[in-house]
PAGU-914258 format. One record per residue (C-alpha): residue in one letter; z, x, y. Coordinates in steps of 0.1 Angstrom, whole numbers, plus 5000, padded with zeros to 4 digits. Layout:
PAGU-914258
AZXY
...
END
This chain:
PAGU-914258
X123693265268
X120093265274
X118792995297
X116592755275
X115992985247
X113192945230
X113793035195
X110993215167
X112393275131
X110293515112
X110193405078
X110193045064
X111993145031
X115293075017
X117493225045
X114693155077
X113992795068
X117992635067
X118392885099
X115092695118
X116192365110
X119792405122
X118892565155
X116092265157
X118591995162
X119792185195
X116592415207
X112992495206
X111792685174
X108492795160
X109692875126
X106393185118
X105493235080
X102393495072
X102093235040
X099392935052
X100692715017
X104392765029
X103692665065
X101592355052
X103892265029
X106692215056
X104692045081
X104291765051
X108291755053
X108391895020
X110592245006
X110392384976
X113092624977
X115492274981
X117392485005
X117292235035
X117991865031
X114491705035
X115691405059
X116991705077
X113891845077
X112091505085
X114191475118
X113891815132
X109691875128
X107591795157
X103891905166
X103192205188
X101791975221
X105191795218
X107492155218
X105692255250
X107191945268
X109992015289
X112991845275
X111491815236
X113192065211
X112692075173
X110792305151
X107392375144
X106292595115
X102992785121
X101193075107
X099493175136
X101293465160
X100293295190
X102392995185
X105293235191
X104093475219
X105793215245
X109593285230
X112193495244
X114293525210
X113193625180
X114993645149
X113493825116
X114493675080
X111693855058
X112394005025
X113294355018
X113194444985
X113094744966
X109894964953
X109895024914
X112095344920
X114595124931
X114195254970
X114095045002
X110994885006
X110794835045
X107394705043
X107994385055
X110694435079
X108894675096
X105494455095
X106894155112
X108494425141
X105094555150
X103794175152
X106594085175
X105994425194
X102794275204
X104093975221
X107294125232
X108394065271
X110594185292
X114494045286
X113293935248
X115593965224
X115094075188
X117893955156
X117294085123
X119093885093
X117194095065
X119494305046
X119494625057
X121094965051
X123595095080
X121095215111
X118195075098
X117594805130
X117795105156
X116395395136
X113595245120
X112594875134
X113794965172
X111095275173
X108195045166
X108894795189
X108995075213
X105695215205
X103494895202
X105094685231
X105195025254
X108694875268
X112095015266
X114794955242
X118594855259
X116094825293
X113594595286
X114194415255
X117494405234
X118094375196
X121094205178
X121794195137
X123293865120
X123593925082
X121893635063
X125093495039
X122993245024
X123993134990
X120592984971
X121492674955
X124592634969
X125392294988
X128892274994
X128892685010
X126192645035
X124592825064
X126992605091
X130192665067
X129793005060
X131493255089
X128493465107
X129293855117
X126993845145
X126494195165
X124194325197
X122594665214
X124694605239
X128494465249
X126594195267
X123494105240
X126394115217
X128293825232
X124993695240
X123793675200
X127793565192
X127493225214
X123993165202
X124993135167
X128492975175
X126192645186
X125492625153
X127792775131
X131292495122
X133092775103
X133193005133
X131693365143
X132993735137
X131693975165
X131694315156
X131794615180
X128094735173
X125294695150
X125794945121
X129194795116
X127694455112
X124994635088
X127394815069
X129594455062
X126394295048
X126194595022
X129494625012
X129794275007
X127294284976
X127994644967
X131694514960
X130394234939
X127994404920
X130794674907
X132994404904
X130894284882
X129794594862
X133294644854
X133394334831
X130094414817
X131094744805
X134194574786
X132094334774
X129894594759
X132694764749
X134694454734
X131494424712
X131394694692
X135794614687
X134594224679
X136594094704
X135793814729
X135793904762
X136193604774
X139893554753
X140793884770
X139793774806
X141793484800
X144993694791
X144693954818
X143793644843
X147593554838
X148793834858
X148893704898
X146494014912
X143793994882
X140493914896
X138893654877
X135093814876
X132893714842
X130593954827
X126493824832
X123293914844
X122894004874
X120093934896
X119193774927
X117993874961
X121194064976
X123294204949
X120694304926
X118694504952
X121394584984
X123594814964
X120395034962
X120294995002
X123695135006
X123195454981
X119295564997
X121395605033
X124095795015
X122096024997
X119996045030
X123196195041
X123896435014
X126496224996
X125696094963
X127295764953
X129095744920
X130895424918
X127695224930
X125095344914
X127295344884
X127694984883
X123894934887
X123695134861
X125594884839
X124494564852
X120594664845
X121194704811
X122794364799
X119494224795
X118594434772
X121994464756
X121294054752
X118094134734
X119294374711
X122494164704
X120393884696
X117994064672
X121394204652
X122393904647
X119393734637
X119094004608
X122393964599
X121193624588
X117893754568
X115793614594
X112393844598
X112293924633
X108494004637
X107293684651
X110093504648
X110193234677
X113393314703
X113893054725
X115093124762
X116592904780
X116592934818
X114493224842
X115893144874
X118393384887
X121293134888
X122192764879
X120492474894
X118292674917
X114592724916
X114793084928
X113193374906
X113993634926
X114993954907
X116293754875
X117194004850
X115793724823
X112693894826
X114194174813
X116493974780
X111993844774
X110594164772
X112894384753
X112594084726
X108694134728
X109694494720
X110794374687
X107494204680
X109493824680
X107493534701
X109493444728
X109193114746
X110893044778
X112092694790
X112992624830
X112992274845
X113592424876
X112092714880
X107792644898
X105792744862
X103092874889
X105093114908
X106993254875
X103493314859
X102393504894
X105793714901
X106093774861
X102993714840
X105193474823
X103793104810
X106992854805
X106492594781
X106192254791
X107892094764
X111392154748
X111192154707
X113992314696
X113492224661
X110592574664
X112992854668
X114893104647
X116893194681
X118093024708
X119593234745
X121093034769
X120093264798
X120793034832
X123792724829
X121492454843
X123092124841
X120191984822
X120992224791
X124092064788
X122491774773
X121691964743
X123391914709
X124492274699
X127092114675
X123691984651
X121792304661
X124792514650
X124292364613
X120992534610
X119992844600
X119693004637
X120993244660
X122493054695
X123393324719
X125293204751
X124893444784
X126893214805
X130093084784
X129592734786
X128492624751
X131692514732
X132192894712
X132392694679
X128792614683
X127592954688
X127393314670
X128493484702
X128493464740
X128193764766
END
């Protein structure tokens, strides 16, 4: 491995943060984030993401005079490029999301290679983490760090791909538990980028042969899920119109040894919302068009409004006047007991609902009323009355919902809706 690397990680977001503080309790890391709030926010010891333990985070900071000592290591997060000019390994966690034709946006992927092409050396070494589809690192980031840092790729500087796993949320499956498929330009970089994670990574590495393989993995991984997925959606949209509960005939099928136990749901996030879409733009780039995938995209996309619609049906069933009705949703975020809004298909259960002329109010106690009023043009109540509403959608299972008395709700005339199964089915008119 690397003599005395000196570690930058690209992005101080969900993935780059946990990654930073974990290779700060053995190395020297500038953790680099273009945002000036983000990087201030963590050199107060403070995350709002709540991905990284803040004693954690506490232990590992130090200032930049102290990480130019010779024996100090720890991290510094900075927002200024030059902080990271002196390291020899760079590691890139930035987003890539799609455009609103549901195509790769490479944006900011291919920004933070032409800023490390600019302070690239000779024998640096370049890891990407973003998700990416199958030859994006060598086809489209390698060519720029060629042309701005006028040195040669597999020559001068190297490049390795580590697929982020990171659950959001998640405390128990964790950056250090979670296996890493680590991969390299070379035979050698890729042993080289395999021993550099394995310092930090309890649950073991998987080294595989080159980097398109270890690209590929990444997308599979969430392309399987998501059609996984779309499959009980579609029964569940078809159980619907036979009136019978999904969830009773999940539970009889799940008796059978090899059933797997998926549930129907919206599905959103930053991986298996968006890297299906990865996987399908390099197959049709190469003349194959992908049924299965994009079918189950297909599906998944339109439970939010399926919700909606559900929802309005039912509230006419009861004689309630749906133009400006109040609906109640409860949850944005895109999973339980997680602040992250990324790609929550919420959004979409709120505006089909405003299609139908109701008022619709939305309730998060986790979710940053800022940022969801920025990303969505969406203003979250601050107080919960649920005495106002004609309808009520559990949208996200946050454990602070299950305080709430749906028996006494029940009794009223109102519609309860439940997305994620959780409320007791005798309490509800019907559950996704």
């Amino acid at each position: 491995m690397k003599n005395n690397p000196k570690i930058a990680i690209i992005g101080l977001g969900y993935v780059g943060l946990p990654l930073a503080v974990e290779f700060a309790k053995q190395y020297k890391v500038i953790g680099f984030d273009i945002n000036n709030s983000r990087v201030d926010e963590l050199k107060t010891g403070n995350d709002h993401t709540l991905e990284v333990s803040l004693v954690d985070l506490k232990k590992v900071l130090v200032s930049k005079a102290e990480i130019e000592s010779a024996n100090q290591i720890g991290l510094v997060p900075s927002a200024d490029v030059n902080d990271i000019a002196s390291a020899n390994i760079y590691i890139v966690t930035v987003p890539t999301p799609i455009d609103e034709h549901k195509r790769p946006d490479l944006r900011p992927l291919l920004g933070a290679s032409e800023m490390i092409s600019k302070i690239l050396k000779k024998g640096d070494i370049v890891i990407y983490e973003s998700t990416v589809y199958p030859g994006c690192t060598e086809e489209d980031c390698v060519p720029v760090l060629e042309k701005f840092s006028g040195l040669v790729f597999n020559q001068d500087f190297f490049c390795g791909y580590s697929p982020e796993r990171i659950n959001p949320g998640d405390k128990i499956n964790t950056l250090a538990t979670i296996k890493k498929v680590t991969s390299g330009s070379t035979t050698g970089i890729g042993i080289e980028v395999d021993n550099l994670y394995k310092t930090i990574i309890t649950a073991g590495t998987h080294l595989a042969p080159n980097i398109k393989v270890a690209e590929a993995s990444k997308a599979i991984e969430n392309a399987q899920r998501d059609v996984n997925i779309s499959f009980v959606n579609e029964l569940a949209l078809i159980f619907d119109r036979m009136n019978i509960d999904t969830h009773d005939v999940l539970a009889a099928a799940g008796t059978k040894w090899n059933f797997l136990p998926f549930k129907p749901g919206l599905v959103g996030g930053h991986c298996i919302s968006v890297d299906p879409y990865y996987l399908a733009h390099k197959a049709e780039s190469l003349g194959y068009h992908p049924a299965v995938i994009l079918s189950g995209r297909r599906v998944n996309d339109q439970m939010g409004a399926f919700v909606a619609t559900k929802v309005v049906k039912l509230m006419i069933q009861k004689g309630i006047q749906i133009k400006g009705a109040k609906v109640l949703i409860l949850g944005i975020t895109f999973k339980e007991n997680c602040p992250d809004i990324r790609n929550t298909k919420v959004v979409d259960i709120h505006k089909e609902l405003l299609s139908y002329n109701a008022s619709v109010d939305i309730y998060d106690p986790w979710a940053n009323k800022a940022e969801v009023n920025e990303v969505y043009g969406i203003n979250l109540i601050q107080e919960l009355d649920l005495s106002l509403y004609q309808a009520i959608i559990l949208s996200v299972a946050h454990t602070e919902f299950e305080q709430i008395d749906f028996n006494n709700l029940k009794k009223k005339d109102l519609v309860i809706f439940d997305t994620k199964a959780v409320i007791d089915l005798a309490n509800t008119d019907a559950r996704l």
